[in-house]
PyMOL Python script that loads the backbone (N, CA, C, O; Angstrom):
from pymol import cmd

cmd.read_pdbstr("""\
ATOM      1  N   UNK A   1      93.896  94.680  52.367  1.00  0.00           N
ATOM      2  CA  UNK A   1      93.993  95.934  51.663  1.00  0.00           C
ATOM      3  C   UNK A   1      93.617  97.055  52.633  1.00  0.00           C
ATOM      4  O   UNK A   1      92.522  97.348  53.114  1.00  0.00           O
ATOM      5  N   UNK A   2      95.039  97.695  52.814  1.00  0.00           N
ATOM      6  CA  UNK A   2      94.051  99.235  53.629  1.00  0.00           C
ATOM      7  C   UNK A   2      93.637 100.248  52.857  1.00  0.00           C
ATOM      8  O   UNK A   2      94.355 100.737  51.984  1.00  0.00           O
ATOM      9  N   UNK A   3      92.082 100.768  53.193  1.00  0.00           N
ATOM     10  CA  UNK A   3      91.425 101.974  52.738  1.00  0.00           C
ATOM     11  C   UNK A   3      92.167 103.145  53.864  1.00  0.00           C
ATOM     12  O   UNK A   3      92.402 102.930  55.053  1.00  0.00           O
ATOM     13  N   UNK A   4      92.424 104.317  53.159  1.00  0.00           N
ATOM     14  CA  UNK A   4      91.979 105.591  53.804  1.00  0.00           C
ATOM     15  C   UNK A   4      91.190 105.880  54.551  1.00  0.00           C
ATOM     16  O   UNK A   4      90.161 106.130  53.925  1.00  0.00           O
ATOM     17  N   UNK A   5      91.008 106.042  55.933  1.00  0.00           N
ATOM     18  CA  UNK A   5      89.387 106.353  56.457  1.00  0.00           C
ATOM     19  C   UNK A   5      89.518 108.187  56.546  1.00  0.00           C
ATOM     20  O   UNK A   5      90.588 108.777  56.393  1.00  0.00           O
ATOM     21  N   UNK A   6      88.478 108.725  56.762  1.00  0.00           N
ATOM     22  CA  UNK A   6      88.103 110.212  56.803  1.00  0.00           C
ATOM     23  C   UNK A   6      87.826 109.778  58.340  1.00  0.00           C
ATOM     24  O   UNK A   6      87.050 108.870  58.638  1.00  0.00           O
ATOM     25  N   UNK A   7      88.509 110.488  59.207  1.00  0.00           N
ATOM     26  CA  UNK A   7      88.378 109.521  60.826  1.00  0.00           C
ATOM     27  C   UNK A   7      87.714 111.383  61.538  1.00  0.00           C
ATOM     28  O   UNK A   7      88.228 112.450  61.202  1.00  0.00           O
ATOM     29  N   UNK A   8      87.086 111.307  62.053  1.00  0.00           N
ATOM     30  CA  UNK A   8      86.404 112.111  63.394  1.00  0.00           C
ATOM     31  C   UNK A   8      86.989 111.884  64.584  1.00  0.00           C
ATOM     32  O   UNK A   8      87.530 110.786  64.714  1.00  0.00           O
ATOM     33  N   UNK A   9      87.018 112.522  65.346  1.00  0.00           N
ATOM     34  CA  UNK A   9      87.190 111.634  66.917  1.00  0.00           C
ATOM     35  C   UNK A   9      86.553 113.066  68.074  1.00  0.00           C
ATOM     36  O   UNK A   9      86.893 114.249  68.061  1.00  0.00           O
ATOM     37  N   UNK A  10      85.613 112.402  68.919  1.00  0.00           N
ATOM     38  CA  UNK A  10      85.666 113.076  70.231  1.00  0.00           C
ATOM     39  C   UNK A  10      86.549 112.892  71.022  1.00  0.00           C
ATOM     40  O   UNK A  10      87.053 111.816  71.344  1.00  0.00           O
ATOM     41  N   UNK A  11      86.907 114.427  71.559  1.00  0.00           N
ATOM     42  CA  UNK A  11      88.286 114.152  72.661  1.00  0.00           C
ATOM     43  C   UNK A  11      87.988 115.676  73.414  1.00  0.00           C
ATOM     44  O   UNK A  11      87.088 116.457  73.105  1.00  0.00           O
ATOM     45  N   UNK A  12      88.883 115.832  74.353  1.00  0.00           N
ATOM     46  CA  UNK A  12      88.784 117.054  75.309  1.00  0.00           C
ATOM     47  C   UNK A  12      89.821 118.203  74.236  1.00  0.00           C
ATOM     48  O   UNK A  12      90.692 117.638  73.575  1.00  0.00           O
ATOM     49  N   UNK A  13      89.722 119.481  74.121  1.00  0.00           N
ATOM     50  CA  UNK A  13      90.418 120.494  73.962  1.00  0.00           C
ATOM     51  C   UNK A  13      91.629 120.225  74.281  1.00  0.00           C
ATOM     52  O   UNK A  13      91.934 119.098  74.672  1.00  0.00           O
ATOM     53  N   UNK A  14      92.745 121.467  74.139  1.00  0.00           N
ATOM     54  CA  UNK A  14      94.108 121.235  74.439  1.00  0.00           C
ATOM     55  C   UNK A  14      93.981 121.601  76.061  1.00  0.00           C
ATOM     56  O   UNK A  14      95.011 121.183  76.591  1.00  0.00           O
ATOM     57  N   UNK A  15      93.242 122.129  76.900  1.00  0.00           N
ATOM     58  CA  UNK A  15      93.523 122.359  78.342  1.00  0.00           C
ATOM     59  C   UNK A  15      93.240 120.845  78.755  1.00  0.00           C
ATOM     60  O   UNK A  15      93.787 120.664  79.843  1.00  0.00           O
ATOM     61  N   UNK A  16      92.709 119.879  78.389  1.00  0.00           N
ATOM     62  CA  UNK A  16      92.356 118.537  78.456  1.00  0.00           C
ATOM     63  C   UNK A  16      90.943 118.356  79.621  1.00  0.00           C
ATOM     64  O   UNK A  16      90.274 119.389  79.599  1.00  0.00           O
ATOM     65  N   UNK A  17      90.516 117.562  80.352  1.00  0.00           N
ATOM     66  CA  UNK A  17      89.629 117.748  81.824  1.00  0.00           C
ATOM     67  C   UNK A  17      90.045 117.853  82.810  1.00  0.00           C
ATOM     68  O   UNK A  17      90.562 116.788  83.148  1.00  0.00           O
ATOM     69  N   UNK A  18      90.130 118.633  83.576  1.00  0.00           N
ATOM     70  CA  UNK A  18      90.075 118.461  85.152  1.00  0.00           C
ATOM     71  C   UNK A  18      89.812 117.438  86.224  1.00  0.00           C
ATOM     72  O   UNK A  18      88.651 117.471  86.632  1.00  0.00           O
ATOM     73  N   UNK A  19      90.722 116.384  86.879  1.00  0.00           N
ATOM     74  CA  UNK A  19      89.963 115.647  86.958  1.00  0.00           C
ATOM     75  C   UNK A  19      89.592 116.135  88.904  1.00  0.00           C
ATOM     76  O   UNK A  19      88.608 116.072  89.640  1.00  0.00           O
ATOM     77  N   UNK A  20      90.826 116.533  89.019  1.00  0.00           N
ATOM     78  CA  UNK A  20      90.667 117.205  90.927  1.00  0.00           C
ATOM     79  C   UNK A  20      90.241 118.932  90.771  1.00  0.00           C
ATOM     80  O   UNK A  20      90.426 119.924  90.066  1.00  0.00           O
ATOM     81  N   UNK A  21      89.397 118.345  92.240  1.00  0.00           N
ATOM     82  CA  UNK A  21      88.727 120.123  92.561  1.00  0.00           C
ATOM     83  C   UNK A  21      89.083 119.906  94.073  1.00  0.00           C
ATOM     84  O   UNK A  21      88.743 118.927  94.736  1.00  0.00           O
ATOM     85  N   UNK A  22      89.806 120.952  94.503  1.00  0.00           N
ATOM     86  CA  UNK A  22      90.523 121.345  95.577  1.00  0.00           C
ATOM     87  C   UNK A  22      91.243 119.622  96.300  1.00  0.00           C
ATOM     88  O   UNK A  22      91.055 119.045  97.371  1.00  0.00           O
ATOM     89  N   UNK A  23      91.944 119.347  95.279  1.00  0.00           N
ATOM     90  CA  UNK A  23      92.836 118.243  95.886  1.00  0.00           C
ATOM     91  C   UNK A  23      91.929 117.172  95.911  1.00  0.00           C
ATOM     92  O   UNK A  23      92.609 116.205  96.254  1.00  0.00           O
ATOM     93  N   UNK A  24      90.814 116.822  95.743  1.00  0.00           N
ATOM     94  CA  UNK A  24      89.696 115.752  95.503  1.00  0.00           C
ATOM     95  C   UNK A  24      89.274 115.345  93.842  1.00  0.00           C
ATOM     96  O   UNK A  24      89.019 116.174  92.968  1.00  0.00           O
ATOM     97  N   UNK A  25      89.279 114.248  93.723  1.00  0.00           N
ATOM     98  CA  UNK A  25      89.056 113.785  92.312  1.00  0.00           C
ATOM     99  C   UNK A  25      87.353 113.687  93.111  1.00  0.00           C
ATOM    100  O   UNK A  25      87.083 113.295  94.246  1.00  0.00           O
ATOM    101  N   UNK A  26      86.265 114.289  91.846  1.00  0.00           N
ATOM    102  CA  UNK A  26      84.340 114.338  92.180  1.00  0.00           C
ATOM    103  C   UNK A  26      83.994 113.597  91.146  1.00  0.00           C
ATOM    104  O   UNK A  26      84.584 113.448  90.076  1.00  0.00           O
ATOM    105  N   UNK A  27      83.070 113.171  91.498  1.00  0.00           N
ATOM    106  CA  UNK A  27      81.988 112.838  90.286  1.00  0.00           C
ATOM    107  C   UNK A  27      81.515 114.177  89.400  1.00  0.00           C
ATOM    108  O   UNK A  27      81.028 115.204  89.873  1.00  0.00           O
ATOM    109  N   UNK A  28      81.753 113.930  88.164  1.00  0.00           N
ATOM    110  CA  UNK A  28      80.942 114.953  87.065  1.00  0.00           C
ATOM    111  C   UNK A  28      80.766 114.228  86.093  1.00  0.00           C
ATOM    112  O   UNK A  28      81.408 113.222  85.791  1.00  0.00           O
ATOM    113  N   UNK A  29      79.654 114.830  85.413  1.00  0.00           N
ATOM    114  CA  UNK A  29      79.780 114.813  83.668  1.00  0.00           C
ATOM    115  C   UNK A  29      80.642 115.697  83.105  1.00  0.00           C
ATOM    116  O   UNK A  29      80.653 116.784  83.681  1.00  0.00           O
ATOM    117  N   UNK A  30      81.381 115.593  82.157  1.00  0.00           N
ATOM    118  CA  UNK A  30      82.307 115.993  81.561  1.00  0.00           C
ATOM    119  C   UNK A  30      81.974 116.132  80.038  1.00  0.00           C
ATOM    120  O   UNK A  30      83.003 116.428  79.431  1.00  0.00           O
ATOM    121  N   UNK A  31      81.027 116.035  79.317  1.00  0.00           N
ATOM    122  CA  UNK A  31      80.823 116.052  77.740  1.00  0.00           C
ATOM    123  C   UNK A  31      80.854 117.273  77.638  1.00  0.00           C
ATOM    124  O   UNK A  31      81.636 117.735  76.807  1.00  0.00           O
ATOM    125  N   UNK A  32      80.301 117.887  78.172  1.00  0.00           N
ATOM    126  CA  UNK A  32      80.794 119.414  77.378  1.00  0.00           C
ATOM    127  C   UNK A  32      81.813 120.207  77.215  1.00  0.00           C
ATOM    128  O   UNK A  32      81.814 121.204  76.493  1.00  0.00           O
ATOM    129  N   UNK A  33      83.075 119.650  78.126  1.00  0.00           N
ATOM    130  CA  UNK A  33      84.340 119.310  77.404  1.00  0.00           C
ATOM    131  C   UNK A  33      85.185 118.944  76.253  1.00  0.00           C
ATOM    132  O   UNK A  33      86.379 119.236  76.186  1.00  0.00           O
ATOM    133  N   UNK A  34      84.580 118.343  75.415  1.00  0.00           N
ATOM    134  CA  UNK A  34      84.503 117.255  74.524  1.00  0.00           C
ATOM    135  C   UNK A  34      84.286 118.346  73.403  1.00  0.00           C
ATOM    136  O   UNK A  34      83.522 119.285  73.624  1.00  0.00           O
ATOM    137  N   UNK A  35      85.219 118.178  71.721  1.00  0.00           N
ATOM    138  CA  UNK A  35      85.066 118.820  71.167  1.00  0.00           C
ATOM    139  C   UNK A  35      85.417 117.494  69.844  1.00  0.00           C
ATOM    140  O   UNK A  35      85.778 116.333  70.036  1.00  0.00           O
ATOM    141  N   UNK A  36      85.178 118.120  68.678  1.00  0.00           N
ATOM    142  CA  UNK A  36      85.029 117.150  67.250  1.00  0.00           C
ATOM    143  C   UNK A  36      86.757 117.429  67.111  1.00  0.00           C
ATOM    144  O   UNK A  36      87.313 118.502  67.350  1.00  0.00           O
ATOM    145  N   UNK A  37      87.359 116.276  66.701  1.00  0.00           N
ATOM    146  CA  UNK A  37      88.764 116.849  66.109  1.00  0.00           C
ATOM    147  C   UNK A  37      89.105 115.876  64.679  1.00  0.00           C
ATOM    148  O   UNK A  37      88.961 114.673  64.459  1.00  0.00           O
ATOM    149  N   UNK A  38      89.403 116.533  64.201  1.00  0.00           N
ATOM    150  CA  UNK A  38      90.113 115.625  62.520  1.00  0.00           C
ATOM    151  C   UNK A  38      91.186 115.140  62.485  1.00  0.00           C
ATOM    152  O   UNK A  38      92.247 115.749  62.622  1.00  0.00           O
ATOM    153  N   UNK A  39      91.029 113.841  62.274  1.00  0.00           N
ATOM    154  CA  UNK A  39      92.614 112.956  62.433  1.00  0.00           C
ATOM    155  C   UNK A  39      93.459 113.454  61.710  1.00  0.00           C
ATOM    156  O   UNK A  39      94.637 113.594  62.039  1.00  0.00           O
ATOM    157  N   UNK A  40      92.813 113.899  60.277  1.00  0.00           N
ATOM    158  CA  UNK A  40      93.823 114.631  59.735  1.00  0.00           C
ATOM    159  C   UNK A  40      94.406 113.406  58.455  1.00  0.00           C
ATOM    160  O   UNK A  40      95.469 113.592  57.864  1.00  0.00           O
ATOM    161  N   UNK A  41      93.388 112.007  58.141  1.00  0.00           N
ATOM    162  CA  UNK A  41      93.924 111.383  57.472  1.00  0.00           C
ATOM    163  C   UNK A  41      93.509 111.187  56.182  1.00  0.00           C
ATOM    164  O   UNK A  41      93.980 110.231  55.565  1.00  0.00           O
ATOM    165  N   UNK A  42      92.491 112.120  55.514  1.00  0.00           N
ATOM    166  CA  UNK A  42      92.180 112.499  54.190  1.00  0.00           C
ATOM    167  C   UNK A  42      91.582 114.172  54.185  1.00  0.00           C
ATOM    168  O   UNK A  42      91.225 115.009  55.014  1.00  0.00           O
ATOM    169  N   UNK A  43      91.696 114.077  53.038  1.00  0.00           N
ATOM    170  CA  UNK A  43      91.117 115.520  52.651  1.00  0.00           C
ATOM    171  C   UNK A  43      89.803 115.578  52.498  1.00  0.00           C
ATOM    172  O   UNK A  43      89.281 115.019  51.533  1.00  0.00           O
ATOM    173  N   UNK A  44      88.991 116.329  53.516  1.00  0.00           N
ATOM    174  CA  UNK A  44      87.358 116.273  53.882  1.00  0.00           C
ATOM    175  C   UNK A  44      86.709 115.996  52.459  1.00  0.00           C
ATOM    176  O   UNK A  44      87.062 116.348  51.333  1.00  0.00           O
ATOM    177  N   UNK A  45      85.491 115.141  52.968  1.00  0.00           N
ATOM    178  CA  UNK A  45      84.483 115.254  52.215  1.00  0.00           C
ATOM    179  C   UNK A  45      83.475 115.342  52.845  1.00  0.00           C
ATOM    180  O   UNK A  45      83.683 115.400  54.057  1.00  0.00           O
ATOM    181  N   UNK A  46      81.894 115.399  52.392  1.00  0.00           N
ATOM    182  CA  UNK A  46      80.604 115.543  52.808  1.00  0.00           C
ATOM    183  C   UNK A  46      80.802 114.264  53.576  1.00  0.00           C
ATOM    184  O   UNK A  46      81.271 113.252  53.055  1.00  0.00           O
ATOM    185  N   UNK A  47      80.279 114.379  55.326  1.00  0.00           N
ATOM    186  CA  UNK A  47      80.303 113.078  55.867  1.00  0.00           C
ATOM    187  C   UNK A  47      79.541 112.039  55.540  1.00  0.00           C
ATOM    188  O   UNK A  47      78.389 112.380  55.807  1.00  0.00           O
ATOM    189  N   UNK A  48      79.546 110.812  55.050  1.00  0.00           N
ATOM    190  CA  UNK A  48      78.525 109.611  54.616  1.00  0.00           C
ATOM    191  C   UNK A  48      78.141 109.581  53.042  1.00  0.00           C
ATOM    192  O   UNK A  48      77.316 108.852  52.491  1.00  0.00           O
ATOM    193  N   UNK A  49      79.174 110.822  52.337  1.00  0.00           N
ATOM    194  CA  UNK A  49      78.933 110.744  50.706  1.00  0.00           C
ATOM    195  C   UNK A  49      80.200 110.899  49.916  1.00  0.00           C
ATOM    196  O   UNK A  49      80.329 110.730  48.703  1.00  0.00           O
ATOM    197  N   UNK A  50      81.018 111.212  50.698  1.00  0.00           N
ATOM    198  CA  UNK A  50      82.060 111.459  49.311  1.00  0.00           C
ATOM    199  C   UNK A  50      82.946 109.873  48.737  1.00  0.00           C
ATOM    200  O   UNK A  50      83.130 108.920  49.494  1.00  0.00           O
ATOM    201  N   UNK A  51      83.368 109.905  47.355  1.00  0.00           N
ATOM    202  CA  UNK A  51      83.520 109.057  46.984  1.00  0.00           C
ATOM    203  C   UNK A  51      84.981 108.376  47.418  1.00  0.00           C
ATOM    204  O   UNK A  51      85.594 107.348  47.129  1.00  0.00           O
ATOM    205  N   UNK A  52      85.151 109.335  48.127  1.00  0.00           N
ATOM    206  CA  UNK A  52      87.081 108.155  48.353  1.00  0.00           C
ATOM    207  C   UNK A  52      86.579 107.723  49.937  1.00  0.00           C
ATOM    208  O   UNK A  52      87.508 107.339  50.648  1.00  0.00           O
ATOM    209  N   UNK A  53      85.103 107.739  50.630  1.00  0.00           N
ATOM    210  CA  UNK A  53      85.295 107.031  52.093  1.00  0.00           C
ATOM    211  C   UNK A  53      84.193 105.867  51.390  1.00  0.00           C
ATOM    212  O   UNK A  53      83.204 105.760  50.666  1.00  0.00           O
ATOM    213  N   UNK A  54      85.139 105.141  52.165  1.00  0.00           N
ATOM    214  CA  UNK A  54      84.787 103.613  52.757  1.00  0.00           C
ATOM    215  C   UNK A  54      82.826 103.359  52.718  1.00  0.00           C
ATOM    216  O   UNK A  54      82.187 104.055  53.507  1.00  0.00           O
ATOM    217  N   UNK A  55      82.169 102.537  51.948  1.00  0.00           N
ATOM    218  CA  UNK A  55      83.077 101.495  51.055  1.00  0.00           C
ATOM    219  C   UNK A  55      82.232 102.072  49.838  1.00  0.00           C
ATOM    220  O   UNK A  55      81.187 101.562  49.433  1.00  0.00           O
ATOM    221  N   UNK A  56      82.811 103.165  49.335  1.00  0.00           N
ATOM    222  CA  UNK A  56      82.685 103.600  48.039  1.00  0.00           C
ATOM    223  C   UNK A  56      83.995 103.882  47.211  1.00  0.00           C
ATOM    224  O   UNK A  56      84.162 104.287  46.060  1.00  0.00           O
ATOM    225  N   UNK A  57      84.981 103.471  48.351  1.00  0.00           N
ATOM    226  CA  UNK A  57      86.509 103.586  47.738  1.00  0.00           C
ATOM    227  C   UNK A  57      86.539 102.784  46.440  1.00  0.00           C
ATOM    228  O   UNK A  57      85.532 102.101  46.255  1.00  0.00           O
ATOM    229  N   UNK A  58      87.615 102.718  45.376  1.00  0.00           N
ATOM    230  CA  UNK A  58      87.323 102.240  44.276  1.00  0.00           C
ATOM    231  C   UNK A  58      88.748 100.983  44.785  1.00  0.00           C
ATOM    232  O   UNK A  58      88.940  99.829  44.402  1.00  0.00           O
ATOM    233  N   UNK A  59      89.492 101.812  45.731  1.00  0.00           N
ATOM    234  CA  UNK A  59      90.900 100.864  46.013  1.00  0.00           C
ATOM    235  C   UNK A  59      91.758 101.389  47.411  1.00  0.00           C
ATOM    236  O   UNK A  59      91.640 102.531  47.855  1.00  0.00           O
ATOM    237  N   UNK A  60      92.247 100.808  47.746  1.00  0.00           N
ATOM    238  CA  UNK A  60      93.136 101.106  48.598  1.00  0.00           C
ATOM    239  C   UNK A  60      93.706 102.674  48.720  1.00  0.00           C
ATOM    240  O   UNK A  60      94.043 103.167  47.643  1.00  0.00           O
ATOM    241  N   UNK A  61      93.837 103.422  49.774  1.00  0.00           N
ATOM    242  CA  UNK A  61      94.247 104.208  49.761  1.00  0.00           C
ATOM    243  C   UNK A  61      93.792 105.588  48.781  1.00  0.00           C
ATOM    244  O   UNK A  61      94.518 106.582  48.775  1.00  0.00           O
ATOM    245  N   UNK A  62      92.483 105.532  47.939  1.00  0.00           N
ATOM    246  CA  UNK A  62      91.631 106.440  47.172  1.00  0.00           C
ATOM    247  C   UNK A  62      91.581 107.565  47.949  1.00  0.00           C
ATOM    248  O   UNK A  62      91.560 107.436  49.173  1.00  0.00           O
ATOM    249  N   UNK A  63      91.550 109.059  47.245  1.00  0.00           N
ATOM    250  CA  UNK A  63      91.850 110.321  47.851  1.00  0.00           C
ATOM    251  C   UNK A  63      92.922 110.955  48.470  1.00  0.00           C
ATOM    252  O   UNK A  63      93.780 110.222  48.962  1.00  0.00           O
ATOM    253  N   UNK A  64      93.051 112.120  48.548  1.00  0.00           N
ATOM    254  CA  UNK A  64      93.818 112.592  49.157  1.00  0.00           C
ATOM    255  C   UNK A  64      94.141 112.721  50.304  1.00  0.00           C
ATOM    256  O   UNK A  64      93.311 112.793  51.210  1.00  0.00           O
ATOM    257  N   UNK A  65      96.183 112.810  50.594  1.00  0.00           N
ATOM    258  CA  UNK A  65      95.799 112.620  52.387  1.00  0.00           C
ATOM    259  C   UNK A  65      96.019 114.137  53.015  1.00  0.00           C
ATOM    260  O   UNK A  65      96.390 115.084  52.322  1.00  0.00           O
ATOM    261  N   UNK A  66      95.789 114.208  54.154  1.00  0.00           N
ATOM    262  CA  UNK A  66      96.104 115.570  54.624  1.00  0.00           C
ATOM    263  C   UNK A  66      96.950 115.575  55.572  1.00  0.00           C
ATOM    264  O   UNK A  66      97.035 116.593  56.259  1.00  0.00           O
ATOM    265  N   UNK A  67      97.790 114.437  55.847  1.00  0.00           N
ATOM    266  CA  UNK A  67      99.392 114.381  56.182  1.00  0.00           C
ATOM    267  C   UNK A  67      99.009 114.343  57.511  1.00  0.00           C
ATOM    268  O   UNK A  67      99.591 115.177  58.205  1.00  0.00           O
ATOM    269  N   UNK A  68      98.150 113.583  58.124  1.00  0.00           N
ATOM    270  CA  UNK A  68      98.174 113.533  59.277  1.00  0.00           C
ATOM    271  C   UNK A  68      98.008 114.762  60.541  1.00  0.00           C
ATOM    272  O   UNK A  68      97.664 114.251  61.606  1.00  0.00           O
ATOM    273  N   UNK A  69      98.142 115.862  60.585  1.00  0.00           N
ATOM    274  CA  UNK A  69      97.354 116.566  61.261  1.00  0.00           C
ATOM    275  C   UNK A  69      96.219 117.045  61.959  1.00  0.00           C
ATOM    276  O   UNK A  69      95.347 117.877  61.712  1.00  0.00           O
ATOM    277  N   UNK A  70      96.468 116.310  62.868  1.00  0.00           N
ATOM    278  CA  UNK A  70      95.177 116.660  64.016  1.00  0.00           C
ATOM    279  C   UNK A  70      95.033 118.203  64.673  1.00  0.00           C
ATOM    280  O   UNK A  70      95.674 118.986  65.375  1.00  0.00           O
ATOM    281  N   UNK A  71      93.490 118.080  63.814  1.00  0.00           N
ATOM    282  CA  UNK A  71      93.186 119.497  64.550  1.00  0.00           C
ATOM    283  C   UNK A  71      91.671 119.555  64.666  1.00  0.00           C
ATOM    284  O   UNK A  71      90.866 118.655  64.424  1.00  0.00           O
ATOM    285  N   UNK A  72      91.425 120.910  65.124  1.00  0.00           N
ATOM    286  CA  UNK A  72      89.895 120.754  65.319  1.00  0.00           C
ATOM    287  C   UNK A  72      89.003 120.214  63.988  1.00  0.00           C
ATOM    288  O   UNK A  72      89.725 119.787  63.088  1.00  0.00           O
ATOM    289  N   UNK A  73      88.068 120.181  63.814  1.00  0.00           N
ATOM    290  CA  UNK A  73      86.941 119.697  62.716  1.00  0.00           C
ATOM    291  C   UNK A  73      86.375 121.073  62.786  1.00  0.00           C
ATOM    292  O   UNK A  73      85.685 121.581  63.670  1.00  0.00           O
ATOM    293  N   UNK A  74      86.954 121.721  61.311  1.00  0.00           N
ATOM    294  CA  UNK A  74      86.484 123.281  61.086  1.00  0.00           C
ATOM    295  C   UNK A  74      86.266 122.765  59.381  1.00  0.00           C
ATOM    296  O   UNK A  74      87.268 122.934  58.686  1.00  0.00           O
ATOM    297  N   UNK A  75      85.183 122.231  58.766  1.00  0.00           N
ATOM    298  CA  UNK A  75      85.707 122.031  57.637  1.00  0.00           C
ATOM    299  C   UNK A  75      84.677 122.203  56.412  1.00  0.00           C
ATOM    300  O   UNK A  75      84.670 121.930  55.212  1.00  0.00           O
ATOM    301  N   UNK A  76      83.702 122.876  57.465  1.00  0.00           N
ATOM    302  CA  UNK A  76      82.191 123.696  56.582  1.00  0.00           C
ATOM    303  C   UNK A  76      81.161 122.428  56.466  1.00  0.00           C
ATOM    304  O   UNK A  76      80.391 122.620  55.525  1.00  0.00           O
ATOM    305  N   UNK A  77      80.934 121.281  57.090  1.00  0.00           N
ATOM    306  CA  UNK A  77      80.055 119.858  57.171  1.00  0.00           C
ATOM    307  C   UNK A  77      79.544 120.265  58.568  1.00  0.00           C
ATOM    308  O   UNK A  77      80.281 120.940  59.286  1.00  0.00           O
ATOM    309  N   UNK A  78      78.423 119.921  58.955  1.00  0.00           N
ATOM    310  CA  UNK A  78      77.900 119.910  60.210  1.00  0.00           C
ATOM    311  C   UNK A  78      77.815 118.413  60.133  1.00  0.00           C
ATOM    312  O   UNK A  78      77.590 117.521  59.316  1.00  0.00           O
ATOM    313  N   UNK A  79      78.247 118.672  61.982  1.00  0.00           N
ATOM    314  CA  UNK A  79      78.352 117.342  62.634  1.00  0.00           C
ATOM    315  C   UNK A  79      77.625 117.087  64.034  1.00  0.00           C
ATOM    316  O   UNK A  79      77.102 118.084  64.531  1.00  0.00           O
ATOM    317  N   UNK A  80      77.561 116.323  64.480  1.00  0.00           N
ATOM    318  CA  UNK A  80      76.388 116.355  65.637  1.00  0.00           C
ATOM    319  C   UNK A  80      77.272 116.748  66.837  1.00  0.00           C
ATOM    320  O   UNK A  80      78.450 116.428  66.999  1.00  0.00           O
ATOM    321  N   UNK A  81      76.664 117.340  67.480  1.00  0.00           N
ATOM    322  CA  UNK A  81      77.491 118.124  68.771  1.00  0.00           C
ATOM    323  C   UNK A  81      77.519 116.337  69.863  1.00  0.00           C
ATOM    324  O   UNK A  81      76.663 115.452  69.880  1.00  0.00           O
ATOM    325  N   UNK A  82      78.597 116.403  70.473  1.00  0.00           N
ATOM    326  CA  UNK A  82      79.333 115.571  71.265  1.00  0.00           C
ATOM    327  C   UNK A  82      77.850 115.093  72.578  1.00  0.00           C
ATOM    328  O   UNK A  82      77.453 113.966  72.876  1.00  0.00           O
ATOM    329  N   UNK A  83      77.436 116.256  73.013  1.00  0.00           N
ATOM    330  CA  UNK A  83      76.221 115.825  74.000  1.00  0.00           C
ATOM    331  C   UNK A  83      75.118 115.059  73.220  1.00  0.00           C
ATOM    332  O   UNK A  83      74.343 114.414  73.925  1.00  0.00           O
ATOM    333  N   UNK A  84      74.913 115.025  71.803  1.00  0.00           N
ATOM    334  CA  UNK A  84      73.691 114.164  71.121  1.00  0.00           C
ATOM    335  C   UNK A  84      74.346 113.307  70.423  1.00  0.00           C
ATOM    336  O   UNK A  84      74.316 113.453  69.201  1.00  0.00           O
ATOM    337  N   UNK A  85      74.998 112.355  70.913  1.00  0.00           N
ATOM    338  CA  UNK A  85      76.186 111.139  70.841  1.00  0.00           C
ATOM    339  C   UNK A  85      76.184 110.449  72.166  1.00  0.00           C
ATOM    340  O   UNK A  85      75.600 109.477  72.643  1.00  0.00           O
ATOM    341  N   UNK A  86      76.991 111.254  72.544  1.00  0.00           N
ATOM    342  CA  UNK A  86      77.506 110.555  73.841  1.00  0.00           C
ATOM    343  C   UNK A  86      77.541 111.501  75.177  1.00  0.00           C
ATOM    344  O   UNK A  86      77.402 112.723  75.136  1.00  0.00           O
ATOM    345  N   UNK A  87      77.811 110.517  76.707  1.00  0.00           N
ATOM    346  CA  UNK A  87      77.779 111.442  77.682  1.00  0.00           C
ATOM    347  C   UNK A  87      79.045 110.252  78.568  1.00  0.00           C
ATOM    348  O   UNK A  87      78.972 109.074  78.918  1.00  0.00           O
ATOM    349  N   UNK A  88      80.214 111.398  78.666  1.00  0.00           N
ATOM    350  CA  UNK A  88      80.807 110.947  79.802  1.00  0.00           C
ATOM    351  C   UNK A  88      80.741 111.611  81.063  1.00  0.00           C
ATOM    352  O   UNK A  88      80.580 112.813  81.274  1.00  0.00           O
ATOM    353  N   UNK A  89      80.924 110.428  82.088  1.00  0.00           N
ATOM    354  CA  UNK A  89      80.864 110.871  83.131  1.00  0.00           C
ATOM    355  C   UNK A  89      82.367 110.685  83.927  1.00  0.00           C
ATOM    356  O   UNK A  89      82.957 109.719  83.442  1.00  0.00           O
ATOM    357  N   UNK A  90      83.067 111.281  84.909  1.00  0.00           N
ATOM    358  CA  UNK A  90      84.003 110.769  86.056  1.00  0.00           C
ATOM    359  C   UNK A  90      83.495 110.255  86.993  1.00  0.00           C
ATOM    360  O   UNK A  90      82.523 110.715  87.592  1.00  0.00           O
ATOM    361  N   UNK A  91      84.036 109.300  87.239  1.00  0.00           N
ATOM    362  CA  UNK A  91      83.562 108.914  88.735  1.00  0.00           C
ATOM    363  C   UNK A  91      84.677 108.409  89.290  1.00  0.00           C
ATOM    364  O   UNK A  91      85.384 107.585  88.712  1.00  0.00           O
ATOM    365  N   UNK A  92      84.920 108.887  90.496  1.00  0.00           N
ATOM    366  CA  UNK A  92      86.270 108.108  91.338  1.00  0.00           C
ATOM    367  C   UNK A  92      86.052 107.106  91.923  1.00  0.00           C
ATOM    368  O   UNK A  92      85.053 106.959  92.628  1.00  0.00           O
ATOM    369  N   UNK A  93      86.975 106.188  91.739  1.00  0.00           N
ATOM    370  CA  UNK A  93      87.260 104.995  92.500  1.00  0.00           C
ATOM    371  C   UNK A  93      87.622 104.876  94.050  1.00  0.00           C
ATOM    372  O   UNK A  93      87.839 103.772  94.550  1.00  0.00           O
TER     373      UNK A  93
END
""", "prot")
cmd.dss("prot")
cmd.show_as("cartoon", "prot")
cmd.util.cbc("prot")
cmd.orient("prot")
């Protein structure tokens, strides 16, 4: 049975990362790059309470969808900023 998920995702902005500086790929951290985006595969709820996410679903596919559109996570819920999660780094090979 598939549920609906309310999906988050960290990812880079639309300019994406940089990965060369003057023709050299460097070592950096890169998280502050990194922004919240909405898959876009239900219609928001309070994160960790609303009743159509998982596993308070009553059935398959519970709630509304929001047609797939990925865009930023603007949706009045605070969410934890990307640096108090996670930290990527580049490093070249």
């Amino acid at each position: 049975m598939l549920k609906r998920f309310y999906v988050r995702l960290f990812a880079p902005g639309s300019q994406g990362i940089p990965v060369f500086s003057g023709g050299k790929a460097r070592e950096r951290e890169v998280t502050h790059l990194l922004r919240l985006w909405d898959a876009g595969t239900g219609v928001n709820q309070a994160p960790g309470l609303g009743p159509d996410q998982a596993p308070r679903q009553v059935g398959a596919n519970t709630g509304d969808s929001e047609g797939g559109l990925v865009r930023l996570a603007d949706d009045g819920f605070k969410y934890p900023s990307p640096s108090s999660v996670l930290t990527v780094t580049l490093t070249p090979q």
